[in-house]
C-alpha positions in Angstrom: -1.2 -1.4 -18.0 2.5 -0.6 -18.9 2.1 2.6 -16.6 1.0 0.6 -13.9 3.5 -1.9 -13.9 6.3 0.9 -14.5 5.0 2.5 -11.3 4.8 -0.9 -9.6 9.0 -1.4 -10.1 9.9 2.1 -9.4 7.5 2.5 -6.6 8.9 -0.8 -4.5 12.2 -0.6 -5.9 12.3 2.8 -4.0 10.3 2.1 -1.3 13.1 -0.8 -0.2 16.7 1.0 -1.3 15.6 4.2 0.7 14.7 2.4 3.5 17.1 2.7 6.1 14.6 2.9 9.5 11.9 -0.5 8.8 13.2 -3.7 9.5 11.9 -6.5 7.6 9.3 -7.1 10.1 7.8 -3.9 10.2 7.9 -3.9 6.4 6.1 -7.4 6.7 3.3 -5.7 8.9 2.8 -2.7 6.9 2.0 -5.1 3.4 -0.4 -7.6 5.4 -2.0 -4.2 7.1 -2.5 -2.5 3.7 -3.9 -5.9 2.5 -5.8 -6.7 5.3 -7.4 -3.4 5.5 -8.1 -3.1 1.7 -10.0 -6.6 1.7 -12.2 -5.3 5.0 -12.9 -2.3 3.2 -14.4 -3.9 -0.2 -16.3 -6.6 1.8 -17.9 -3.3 3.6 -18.7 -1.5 0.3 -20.0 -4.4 -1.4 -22.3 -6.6 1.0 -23.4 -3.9 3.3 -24.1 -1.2 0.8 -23.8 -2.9 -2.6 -21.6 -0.1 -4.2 -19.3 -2.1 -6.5 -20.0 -3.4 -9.8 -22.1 -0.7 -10.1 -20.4 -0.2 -14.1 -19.8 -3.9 -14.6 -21.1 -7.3 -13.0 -18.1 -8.8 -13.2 -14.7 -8.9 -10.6 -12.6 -6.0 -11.3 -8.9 -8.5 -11.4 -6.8 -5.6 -12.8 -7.2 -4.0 -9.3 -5.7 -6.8 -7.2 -2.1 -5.3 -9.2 -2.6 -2.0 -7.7 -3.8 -3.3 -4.1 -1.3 -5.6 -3.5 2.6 -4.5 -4.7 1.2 -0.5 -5.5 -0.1 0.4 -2.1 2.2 -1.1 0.5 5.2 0.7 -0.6 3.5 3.9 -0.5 2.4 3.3 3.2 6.5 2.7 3.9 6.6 6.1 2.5 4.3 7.7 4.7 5.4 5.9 7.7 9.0 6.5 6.9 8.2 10.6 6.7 6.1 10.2 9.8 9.2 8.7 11.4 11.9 11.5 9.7 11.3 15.2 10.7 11.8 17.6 8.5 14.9 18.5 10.0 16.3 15.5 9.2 16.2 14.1 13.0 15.5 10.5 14.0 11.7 10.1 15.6 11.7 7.8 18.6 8.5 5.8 17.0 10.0 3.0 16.7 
């Protein structure tokens, strides 16, 4: 648990003092996306074909950390590299 939330801080500390192409909108999309899309996915998995709580009955809380302040900085990641070449040059994505 002390991993994850050391990985938590460094991960969004980074994720916002590198940033120099998101704006705070785009940021704001990316974490409701990542939630969004993470919420859509489990209600698949468990209702249509009952894959969770396969090892225990109960609702996994410790993974709500991870899902919500873990994953949306590493989508800015991706979508900042997307947006940088690897020359260093500006994409015109945005």
């Amino acid at each position: 648990m002390v991993g994850l939330l050391i990985a938590i801080f460094a991960f969004n500390y980074l994720g916002f003092k590198t940033n120099k192409l998101l704006s705070g909108n785009q940021i704001l999309h990316i974490w409701l996306f990542t939630i969004a899309f993470q919420v859509l996915f489990d209600l698949f998995i468990e209702f249509k074909y009952h894959a969770y709580w396969y090892f225990d009955k109960d609702l996994d809380w410790r993974g709500i950390l991870p899902h919500v302040f873990l994953l949306p900085p590493v989508n800015m990641f991706f979508l900042i590299g997307i947006l940088i070449r690897e020359d260093g040059s500006n994409n015109s994505l945005i």
